[in-house]
N, CA, C and O atoms as CSV, one atom per row, in Angstrom:
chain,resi,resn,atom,element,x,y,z
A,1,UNK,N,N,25.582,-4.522,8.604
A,1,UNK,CA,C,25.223,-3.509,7.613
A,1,UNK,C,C,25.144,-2.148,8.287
A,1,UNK,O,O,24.356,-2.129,9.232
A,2,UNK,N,N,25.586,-1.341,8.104
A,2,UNK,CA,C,25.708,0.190,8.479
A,2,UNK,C,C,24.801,1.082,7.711
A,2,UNK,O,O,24.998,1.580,6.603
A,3,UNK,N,N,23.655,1.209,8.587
A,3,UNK,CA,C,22.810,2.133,7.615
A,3,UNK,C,C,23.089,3.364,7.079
A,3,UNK,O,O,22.877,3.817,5.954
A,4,UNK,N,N,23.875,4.091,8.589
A,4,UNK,CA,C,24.392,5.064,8.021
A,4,UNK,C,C,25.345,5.206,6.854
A,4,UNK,O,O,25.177,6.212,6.165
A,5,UNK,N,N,26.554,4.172,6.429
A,5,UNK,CA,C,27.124,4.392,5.553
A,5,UNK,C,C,26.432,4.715,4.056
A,5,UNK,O,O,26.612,5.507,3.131
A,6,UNK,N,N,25.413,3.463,4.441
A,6,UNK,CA,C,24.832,3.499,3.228
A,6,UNK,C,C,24.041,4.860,2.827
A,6,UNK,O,O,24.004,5.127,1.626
A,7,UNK,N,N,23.386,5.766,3.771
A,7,UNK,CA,C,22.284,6.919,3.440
A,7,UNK,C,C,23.612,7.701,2.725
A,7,UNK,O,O,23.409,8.421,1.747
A,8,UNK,N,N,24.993,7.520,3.273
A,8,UNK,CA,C,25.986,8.495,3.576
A,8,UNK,C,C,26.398,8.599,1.894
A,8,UNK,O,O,26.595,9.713,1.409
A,9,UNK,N,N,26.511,7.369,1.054
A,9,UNK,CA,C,26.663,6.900,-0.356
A,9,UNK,C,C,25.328,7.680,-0.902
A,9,UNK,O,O,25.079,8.144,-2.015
A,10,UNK,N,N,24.744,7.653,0.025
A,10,UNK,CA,C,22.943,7.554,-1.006
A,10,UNK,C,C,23.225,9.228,-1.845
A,10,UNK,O,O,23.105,9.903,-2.867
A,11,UNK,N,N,23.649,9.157,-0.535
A,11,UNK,CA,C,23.690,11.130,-0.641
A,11,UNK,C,C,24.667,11.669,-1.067
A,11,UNK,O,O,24.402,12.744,-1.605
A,12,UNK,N,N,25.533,11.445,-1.068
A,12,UNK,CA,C,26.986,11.768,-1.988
A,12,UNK,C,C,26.559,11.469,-2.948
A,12,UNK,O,O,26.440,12.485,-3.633
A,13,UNK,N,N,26.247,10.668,-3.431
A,13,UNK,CA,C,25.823,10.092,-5.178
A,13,UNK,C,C,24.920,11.437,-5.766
A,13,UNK,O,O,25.193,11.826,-6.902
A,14,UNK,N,N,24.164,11.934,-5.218
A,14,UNK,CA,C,22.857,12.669,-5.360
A,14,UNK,C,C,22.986,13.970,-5.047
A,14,UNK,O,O,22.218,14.788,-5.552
A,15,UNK,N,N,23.933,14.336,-4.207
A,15,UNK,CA,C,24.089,15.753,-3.803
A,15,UNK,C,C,23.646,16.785,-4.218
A,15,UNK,O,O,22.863,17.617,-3.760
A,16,UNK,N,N,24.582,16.616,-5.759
A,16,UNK,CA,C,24.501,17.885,-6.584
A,16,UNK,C,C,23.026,17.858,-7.593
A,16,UNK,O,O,22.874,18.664,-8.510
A,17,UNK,N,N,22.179,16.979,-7.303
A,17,UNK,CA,C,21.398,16.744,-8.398
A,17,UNK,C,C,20.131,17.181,-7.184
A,17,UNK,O,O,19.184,17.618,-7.837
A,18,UNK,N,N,19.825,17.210,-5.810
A,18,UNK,CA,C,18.762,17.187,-4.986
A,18,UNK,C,C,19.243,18.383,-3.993
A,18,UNK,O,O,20.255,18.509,-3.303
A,19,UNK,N,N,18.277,19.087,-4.171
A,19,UNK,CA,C,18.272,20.513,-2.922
A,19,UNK,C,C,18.132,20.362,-1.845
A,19,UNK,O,O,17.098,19.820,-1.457
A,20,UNK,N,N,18.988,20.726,-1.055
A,20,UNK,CA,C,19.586,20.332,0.362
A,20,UNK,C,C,18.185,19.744,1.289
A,20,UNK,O,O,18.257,18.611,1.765
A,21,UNK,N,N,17.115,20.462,1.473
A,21,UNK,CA,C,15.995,20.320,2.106
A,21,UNK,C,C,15.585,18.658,1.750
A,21,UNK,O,O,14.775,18.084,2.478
A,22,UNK,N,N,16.169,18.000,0.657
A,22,UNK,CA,C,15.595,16.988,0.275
A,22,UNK,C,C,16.942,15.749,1.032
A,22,UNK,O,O,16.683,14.705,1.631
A,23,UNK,N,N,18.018,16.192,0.804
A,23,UNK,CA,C,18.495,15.085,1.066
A,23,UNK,C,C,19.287,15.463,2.839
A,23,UNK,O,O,20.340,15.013,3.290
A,24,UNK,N,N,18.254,16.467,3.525
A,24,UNK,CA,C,19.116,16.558,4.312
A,24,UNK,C,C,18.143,16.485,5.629
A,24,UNK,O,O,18.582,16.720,6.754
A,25,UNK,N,N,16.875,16.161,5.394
A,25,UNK,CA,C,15.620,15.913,5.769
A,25,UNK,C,C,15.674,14.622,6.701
A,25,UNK,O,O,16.308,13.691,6.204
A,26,UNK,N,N,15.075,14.370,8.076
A,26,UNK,CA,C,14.920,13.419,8.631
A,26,UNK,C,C,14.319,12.020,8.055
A,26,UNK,O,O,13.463,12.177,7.185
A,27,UNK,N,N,14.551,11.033,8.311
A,27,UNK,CA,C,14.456,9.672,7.715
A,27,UNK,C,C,12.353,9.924,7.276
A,27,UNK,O,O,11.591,10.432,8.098
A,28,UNK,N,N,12.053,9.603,6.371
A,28,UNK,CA,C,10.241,9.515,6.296
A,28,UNK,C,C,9.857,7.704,6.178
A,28,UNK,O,O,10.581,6.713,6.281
A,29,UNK,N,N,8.823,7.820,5.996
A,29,UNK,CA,C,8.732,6.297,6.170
A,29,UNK,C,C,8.031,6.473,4.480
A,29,UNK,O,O,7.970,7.504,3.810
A,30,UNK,N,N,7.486,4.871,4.063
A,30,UNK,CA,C,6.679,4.467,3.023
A,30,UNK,C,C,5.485,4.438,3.584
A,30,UNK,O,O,5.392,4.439,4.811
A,31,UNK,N,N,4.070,4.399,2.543
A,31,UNK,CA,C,3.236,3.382,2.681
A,31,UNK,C,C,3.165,2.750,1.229
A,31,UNK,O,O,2.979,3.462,0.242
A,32,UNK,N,N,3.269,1.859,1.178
A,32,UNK,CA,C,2.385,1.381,0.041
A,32,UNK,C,C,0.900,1.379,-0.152
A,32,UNK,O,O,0.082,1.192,0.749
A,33,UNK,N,N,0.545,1.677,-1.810
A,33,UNK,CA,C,-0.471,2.127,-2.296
A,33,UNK,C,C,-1.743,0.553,-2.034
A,33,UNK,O,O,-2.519,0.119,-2.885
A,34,UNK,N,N,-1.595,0.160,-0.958
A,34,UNK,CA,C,-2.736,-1.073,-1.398
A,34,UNK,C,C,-4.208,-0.897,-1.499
A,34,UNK,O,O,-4.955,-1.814,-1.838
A,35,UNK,N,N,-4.617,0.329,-1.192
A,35,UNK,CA,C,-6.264,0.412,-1.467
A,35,UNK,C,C,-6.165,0.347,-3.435
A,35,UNK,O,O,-6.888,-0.137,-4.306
A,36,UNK,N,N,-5.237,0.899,-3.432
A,36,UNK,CA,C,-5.265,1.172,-5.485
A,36,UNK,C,C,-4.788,-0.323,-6.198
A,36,UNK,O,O,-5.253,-0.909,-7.176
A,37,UNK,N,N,-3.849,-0.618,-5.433
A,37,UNK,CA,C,-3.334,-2.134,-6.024
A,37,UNK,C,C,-4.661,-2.919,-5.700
A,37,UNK,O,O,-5.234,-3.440,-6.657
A,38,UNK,N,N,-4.926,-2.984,-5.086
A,38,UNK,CA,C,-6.583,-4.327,-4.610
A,38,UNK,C,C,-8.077,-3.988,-5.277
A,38,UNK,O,O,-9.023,-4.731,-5.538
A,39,UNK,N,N,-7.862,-2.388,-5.458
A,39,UNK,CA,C,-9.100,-2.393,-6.078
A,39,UNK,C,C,-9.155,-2.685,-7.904
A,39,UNK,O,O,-9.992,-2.258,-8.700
A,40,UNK,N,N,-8.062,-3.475,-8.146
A,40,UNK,CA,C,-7.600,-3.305,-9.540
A,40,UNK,C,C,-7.036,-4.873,-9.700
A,40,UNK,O,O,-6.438,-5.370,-10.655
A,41,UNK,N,N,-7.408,-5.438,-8.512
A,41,UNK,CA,C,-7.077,-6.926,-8.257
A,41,UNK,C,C,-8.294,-8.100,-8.946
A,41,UNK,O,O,-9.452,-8.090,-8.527
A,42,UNK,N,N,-7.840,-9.063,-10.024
A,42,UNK,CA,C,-9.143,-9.585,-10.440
A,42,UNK,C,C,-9.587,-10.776,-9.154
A,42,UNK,O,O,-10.771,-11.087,-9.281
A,43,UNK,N,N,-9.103,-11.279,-8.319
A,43,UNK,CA,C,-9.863,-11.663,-6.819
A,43,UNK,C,C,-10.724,-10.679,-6.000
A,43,UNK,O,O,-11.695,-11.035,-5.332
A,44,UNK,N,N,-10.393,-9.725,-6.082
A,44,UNK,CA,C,-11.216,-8.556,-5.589
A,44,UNK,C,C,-12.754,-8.405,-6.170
A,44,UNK,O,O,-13.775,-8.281,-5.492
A,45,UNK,N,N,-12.648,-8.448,-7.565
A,45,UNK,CA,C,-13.626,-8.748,-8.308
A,45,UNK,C,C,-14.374,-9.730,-8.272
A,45,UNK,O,O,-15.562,-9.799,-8.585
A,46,UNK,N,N,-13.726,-10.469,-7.908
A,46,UNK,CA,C,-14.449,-12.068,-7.966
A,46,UNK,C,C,-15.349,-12.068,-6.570
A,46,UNK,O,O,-16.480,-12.533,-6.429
A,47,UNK,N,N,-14.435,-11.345,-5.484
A,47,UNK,CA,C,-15.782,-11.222,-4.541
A,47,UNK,C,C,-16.915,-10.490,-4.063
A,47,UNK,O,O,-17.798,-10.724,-3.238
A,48,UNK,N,N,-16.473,-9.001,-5.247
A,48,UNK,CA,C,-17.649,-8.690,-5.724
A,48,UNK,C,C,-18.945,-9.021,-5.771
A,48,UNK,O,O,-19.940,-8.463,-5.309
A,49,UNK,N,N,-18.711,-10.628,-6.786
A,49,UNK,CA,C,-19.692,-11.145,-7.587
A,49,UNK,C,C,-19.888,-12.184,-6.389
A,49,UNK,O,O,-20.534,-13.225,-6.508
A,50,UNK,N,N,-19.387,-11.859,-5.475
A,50,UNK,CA,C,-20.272,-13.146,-4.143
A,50,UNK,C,C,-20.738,-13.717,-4.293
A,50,UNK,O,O,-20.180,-13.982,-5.358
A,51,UNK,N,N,-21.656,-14.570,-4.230
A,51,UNK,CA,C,-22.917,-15.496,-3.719
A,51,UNK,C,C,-23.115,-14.694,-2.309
A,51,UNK,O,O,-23.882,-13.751,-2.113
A,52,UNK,N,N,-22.402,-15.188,-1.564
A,52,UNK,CA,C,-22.394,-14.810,-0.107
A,52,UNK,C,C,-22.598,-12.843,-0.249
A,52,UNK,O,O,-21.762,-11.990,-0.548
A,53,UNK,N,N,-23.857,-12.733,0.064
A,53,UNK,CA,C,-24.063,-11.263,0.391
A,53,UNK,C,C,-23.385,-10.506,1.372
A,53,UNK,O,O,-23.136,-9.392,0.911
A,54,UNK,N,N,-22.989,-10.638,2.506
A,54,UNK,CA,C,-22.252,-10.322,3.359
A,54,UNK,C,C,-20.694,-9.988,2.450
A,54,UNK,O,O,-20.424,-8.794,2.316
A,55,UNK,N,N,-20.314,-10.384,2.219
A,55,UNK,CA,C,-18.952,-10.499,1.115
A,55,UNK,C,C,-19.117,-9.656,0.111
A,55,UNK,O,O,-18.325,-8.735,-0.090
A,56,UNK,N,N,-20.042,-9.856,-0.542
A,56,UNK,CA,C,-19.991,-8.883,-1.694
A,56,UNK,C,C,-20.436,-7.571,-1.524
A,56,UNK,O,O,-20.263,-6.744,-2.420
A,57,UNK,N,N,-21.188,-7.185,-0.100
A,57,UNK,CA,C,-21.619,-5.996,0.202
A,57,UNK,C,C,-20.086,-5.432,1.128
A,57,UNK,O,O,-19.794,-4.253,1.326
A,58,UNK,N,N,-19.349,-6.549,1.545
A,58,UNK,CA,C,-18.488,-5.920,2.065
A,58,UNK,C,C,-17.364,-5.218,1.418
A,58,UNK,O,O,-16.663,-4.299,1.842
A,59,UNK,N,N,-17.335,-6.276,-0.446
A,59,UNK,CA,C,-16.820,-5.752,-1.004
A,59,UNK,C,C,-16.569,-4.228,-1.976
A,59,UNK,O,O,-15.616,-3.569,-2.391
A,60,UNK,N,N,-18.340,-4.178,-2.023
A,60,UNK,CA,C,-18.638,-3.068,-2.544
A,60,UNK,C,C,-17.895,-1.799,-1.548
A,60,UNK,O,O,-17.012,-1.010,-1.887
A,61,UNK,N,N,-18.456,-1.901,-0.483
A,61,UNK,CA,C,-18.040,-1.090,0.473
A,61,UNK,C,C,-16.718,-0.709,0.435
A,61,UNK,O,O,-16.484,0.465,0.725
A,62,UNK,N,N,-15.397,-1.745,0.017
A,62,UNK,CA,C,-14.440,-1.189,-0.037
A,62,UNK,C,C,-14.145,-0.621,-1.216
A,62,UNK,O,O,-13.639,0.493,-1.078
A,63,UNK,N,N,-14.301,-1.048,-2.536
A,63,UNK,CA,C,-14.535,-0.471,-3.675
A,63,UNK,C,C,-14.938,1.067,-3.501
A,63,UNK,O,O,-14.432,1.945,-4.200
A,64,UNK,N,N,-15.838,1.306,-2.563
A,64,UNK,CA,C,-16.692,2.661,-2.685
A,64,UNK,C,C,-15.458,3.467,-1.622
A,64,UNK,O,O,-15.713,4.584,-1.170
A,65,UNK,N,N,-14.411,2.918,-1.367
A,65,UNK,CA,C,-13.572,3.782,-0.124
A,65,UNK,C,C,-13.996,3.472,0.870
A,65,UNK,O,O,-13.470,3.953,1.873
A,66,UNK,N,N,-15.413,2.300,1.059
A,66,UNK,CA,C,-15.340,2.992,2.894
A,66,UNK,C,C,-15.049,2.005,3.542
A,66,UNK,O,O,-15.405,1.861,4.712
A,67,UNK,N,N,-14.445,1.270,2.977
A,67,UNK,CA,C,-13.388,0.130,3.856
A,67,UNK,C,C,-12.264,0.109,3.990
A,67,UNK,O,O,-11.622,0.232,2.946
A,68,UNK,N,N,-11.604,-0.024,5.077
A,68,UNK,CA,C,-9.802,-0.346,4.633
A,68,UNK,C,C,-9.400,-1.622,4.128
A,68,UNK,O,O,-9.962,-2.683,4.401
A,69,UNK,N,N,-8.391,-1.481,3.367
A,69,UNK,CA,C,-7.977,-2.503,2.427
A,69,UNK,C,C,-7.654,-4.010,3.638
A,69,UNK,O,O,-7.845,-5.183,3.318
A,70,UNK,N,N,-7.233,-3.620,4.765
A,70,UNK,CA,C,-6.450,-4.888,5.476
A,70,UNK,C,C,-7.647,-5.388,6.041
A,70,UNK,O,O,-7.492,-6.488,6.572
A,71,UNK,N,N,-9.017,-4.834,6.103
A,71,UNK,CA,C,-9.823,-5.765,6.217
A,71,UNK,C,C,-10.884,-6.692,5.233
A,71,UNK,O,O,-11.746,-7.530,5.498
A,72,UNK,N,N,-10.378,-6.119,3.999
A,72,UNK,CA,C,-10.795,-7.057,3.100
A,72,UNK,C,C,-10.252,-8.013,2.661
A,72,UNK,O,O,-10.800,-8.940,2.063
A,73,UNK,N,N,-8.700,-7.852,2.997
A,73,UNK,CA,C,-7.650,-9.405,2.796
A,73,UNK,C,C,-8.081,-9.900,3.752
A,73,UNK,O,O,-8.745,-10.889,3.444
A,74,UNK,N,N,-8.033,-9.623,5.395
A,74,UNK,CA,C,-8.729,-10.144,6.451
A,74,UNK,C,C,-9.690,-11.188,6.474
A,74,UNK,O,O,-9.605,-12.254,7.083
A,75,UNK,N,N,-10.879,-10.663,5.544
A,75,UNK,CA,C,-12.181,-11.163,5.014
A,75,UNK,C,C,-11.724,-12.253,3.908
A,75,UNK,O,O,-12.216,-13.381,3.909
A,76,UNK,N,N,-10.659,-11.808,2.874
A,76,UNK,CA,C,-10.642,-12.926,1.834
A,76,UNK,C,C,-9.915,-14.379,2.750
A,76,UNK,O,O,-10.319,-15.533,2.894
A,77,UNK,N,N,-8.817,-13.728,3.187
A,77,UNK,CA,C,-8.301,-14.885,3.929
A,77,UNK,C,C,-8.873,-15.867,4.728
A,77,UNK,O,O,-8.430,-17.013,4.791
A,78,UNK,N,N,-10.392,-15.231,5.688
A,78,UNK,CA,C,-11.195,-16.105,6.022
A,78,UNK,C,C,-12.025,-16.879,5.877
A,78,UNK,O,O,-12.736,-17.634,6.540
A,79,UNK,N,N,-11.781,-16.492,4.546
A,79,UNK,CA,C,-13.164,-17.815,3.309
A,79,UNK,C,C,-12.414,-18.007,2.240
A,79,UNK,O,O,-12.733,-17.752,1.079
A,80,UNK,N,N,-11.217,-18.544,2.696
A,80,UNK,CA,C,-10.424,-19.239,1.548
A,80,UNK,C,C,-10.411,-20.391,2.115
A,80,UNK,O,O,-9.862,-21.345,1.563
């Protein structure tokens, strides 16, 4: 697979429709949105409602922002 060919299509296709600065710009990366996808997750919720205090305070915590998301899958994954 030739990446370059492919950006090379991407951008010919698009040329005339995107201002040079846009398609002529060094490669950027992604992130995906997972603090917004998880806090909108009904498992997320569910550990909320803990039993286990530790868990559900940890959950709050991420709910409130002050956790990162990969340690609350971290956390779910370890009490599954």
């Amino acid at each position: 697979f030739d990446q370059q060919l492919a950006k090379g299509l991407l951008i010919s296709s698009y040329q005339d429709l995107l201002p040079k600065q846009i398609w002529n710009r060094k490669k950027m990366g992604f992130s995906f949105p997972m603090q917004k996808w998880l806090k909108r997750n009904p498992i997320i919720m569910q550990l909320n409602t803990s039993k286990n205090p530790s868990i559900a305070s940890f959950t709050r915590d991420f709910l409130k922002g002050k956790m990162h998301w990969s340690k609350l899958v971290a956390l779910y994954l370890a009490n599954r």
